[in-house]
C-alpha positions in Angstrom: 1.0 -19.1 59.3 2.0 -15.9 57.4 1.9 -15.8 53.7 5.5 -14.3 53.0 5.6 -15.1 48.8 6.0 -11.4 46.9 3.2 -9.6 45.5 3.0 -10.1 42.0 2.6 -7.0 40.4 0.5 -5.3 37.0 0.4 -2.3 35.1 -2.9 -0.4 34.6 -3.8 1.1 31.3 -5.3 4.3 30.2 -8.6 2.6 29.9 -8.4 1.6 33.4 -7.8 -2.0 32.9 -5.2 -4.3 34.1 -4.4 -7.7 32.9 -4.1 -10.5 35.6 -1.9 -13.4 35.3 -1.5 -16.1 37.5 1.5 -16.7 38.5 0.7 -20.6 39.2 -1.1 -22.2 36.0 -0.5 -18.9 33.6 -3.9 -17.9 32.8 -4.7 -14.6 32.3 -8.0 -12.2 32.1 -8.4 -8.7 31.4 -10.2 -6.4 34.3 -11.1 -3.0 34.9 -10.2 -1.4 37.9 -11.7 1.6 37.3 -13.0 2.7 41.2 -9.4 1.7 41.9 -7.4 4.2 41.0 -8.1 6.4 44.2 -8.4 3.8 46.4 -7.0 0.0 46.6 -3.7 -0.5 44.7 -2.9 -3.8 46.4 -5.9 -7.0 45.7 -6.7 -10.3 46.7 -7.2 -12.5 43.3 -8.4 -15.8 43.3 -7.9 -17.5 40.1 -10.0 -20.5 38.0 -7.6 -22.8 39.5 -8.1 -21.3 43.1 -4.5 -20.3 43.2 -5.2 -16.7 45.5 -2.3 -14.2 45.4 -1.8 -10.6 46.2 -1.6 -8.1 42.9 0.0 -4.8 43.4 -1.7 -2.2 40.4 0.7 0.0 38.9 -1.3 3.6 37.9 2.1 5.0 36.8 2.4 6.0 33.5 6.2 5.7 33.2 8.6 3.3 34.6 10.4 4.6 38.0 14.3 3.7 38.3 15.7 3.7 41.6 18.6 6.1 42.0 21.0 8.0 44.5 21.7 10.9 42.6 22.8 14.5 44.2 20.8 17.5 42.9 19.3 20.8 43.9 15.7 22.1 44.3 15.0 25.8 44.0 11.6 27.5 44.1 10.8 31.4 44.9 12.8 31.3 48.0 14.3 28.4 49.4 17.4 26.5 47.8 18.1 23.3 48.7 20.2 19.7 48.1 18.6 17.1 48.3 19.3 13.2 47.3 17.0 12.3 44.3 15.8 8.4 45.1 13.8 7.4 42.1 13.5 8.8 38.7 11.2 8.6 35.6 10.7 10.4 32.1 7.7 12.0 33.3 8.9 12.7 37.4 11.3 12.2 40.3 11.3 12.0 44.1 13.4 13.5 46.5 14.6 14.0 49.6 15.4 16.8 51.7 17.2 17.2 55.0 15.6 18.8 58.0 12.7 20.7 58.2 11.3 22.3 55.0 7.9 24.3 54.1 7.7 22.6 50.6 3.7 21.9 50.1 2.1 20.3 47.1 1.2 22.4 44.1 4.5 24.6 44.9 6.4 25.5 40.9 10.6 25.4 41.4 13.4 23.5 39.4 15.5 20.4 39.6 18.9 20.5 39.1 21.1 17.0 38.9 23.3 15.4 37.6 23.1 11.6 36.2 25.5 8.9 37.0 26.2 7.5 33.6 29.1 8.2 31.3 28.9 11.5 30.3 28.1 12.7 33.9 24.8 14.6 32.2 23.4 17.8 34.2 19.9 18.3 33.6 17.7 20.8 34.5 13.8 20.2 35.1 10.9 23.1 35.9 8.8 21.0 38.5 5.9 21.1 40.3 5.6 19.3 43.5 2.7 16.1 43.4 3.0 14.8 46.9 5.1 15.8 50.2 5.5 12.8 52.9 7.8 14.0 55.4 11.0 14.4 54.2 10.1 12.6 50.5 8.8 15.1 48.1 7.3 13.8 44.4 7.2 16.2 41.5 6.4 16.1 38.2 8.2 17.4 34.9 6.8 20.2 33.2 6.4 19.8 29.7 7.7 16.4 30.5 6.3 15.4 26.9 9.9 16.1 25.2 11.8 14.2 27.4 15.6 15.0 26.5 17.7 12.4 25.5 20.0 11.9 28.0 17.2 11.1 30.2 15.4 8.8 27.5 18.9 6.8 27.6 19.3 6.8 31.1 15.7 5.5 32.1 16.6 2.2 29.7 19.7 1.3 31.2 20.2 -0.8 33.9 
């Protein structure tokens, strides 16, 4: 018989460690998950109580929000729309349509506009993380002044 319950799912902190709580009697312990972070992000946890459940680790620093927002890459060459899927203070993913020669380490901007009241265009200086076919991952330069617009955005629902 399959196991079909969800993954329960914990955030990692700076100091590579993770709290675990189980989701059947509540008790929790704090782990490190240190020789993690590059490899496993899904475990098999047995608790005290011999409740065993999958944990997803979460090595993000910042909350991602799903989205469907339109936007616009540019880098050196290349312009592009593309469909932003997820967003966070720090980052974004995107997709593109067709073939593209985008490649990690690869400096553009992202330009898009949020759905929420005011309709908010921001722009973003990027560098791309992580290319997976069509989904590319970037990170915010100088995402450490996040605007607020953004800062709004990521806390509502």
């Amino acid at each position: 018989m399959t196991d079909t319950r969800k993954s329960e799912k914990t955030y990692v902190k700076n100091d590579n460690t993770a709290t675990i709580i189980c989701p059947k009697c509540g008790t929790s312990r704090k782990v490190s998950v240190d020789g993690l972070r590059s490899k496993q992000h899904r475990i098999k946890v047995r608790c005290s109580c011999g409740y065993v459940f999958k944990l997803d680790l979460e090595f993000r620093r910042h909350f991602r929000k799903n989205t469907d927002l339109q936007g616009e890459y540019n880098f050196e060459t290349d312009a592009r729309h593309v469909r932003i899927i997820d967003l966070s203070i720090s980052g974004a993913c995107f997709e593109v349509r067709g073939p593209h020669d985008i490649e990690p380490g690869m400096k553009g901007e992202l330009v898009f506009t949020l759905d929420n009241r005011n309709m908010s265009n921001l722009y973003r200086k990027v560098i791309i993380c992580t290319v997976k076919g069509s989904r590319i991952g970037c990170e915010f330069l100088n995402s450490n002044t996040p605007s607020r617009e953004l800062g709004f955005y990521m806390r509502t629902i």
